[in-house]
C-alpha positions, 0 to 999 in steps of 0.5 A, spaced: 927 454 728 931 449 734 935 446 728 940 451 726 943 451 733 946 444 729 949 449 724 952 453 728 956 447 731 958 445 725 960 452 724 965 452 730 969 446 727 968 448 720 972 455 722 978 451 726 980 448 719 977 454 715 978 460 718 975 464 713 969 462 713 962 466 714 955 464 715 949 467 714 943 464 717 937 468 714 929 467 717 927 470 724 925 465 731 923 466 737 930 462 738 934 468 736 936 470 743 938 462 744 942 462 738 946 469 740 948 466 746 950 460 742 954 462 738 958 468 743 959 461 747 963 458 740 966 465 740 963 466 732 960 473 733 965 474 726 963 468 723 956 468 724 951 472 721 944 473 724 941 476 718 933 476 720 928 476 715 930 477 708 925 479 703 932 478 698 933 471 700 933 469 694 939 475 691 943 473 696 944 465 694 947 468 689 952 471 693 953 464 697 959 459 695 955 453 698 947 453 701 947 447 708 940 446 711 941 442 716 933 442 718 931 435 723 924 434 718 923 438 712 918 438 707 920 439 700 925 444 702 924 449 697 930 454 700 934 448 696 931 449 690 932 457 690 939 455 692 941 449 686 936 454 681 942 458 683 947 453 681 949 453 690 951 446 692 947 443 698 950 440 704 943 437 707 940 432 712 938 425 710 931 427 713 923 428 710 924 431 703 931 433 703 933 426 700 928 427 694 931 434 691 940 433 693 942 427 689 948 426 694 955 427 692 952 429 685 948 435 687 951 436 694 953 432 699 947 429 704 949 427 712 945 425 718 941 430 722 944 432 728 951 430 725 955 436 727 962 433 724 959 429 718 955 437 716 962 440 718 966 435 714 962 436 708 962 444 709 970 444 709 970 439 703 966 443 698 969 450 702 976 447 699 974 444 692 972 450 687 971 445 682 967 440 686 962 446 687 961 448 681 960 440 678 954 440 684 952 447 682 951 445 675 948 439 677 943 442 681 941 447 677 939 441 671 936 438 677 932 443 678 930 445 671 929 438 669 924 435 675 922 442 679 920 447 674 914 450 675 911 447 669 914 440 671 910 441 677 904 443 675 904 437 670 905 433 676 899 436 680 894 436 675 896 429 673 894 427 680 887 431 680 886 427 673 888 420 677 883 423 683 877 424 678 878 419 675 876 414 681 869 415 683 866 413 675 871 408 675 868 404 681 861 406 678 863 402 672 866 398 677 860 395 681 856 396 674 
């Protein structure tokens, strides 16, 4: 998608201060060759990893310090609940339901969409505080275990297929 090209701006001012850093952008696009130029533009080609499509997306998370979405809409964002299930920190967008799942400066750190030095900001502050990272990783995980398992999930949904089935004979008994 168009929006990870914010993430490798971000990226090219992330590595001026943290000169270590990696990135890895997993899913494929039709805009992978605008990102390829993008990021040899921004001379990241070391920092910058291009990983496709990943079946073990999932196994990867573990591997990770900290999980950035930096999306300009976004539903849920399930990919954030996979990375706080995986006790990763979130650097994401104020944007559609990112907000709902990152309690900022708890379980990560939210900042505007299209902000490439507030993302970058918060990219080098959790890079650079281990102990901040592992607070907002743990949070994140009782974040996720308490209000997005797949039981608390399928609670809420049937409790609005409940609610929905309800009204027809409510209105019945209504207009008796």
């Amino acid at each position: 998608p168009i929006w990870q090209r914010h993430l490798v701006e971000a990226a090219a001012l992330v590595v001026r201060q943290v000169p270590d850093a990696r990135f890895v952008i997993a899913g494929e696009g039709e805009l992978r060759p605008s990102l390829e130029r993008q990021i040899k533009e921004h001379h990241l080609e070391k920092h910058v990893l291009l990983a496709g499509f990943r079946p073990d997306v999932l196994s990867l998370h573990k591997a990770f310090d900290i999980f950035v979405m930096s999306s300009l809409t976004e539903g849920l964002g399930t990919s954030l609940l996979d990375a706080m299930a995986a006790g990763k920190p979130i650097v994401g967008t104020r944007t559609g339901g990112i907000p709902e799942v990152v309690v900022d400066g708890e379980t990560g750190v939210l900042v505007p969409p299209r902000d490439h030095d507030a993302m970058a900001s918060a990219i080098v502050s959790l890079l650079n505080d281990a102990e901040l990272r592992r607070r907002m990783g743990q949070a994140g995980l009782a974040r996720v275990r308490k209000h997005f398992s797949a039981e608390r999930m399928v609670e809420k949904t049937l409790r609005v297929y409940q609610r929905v089935a309800m009204r027809p004979h409510q209105e019945m008994v209504n207009a008796e």
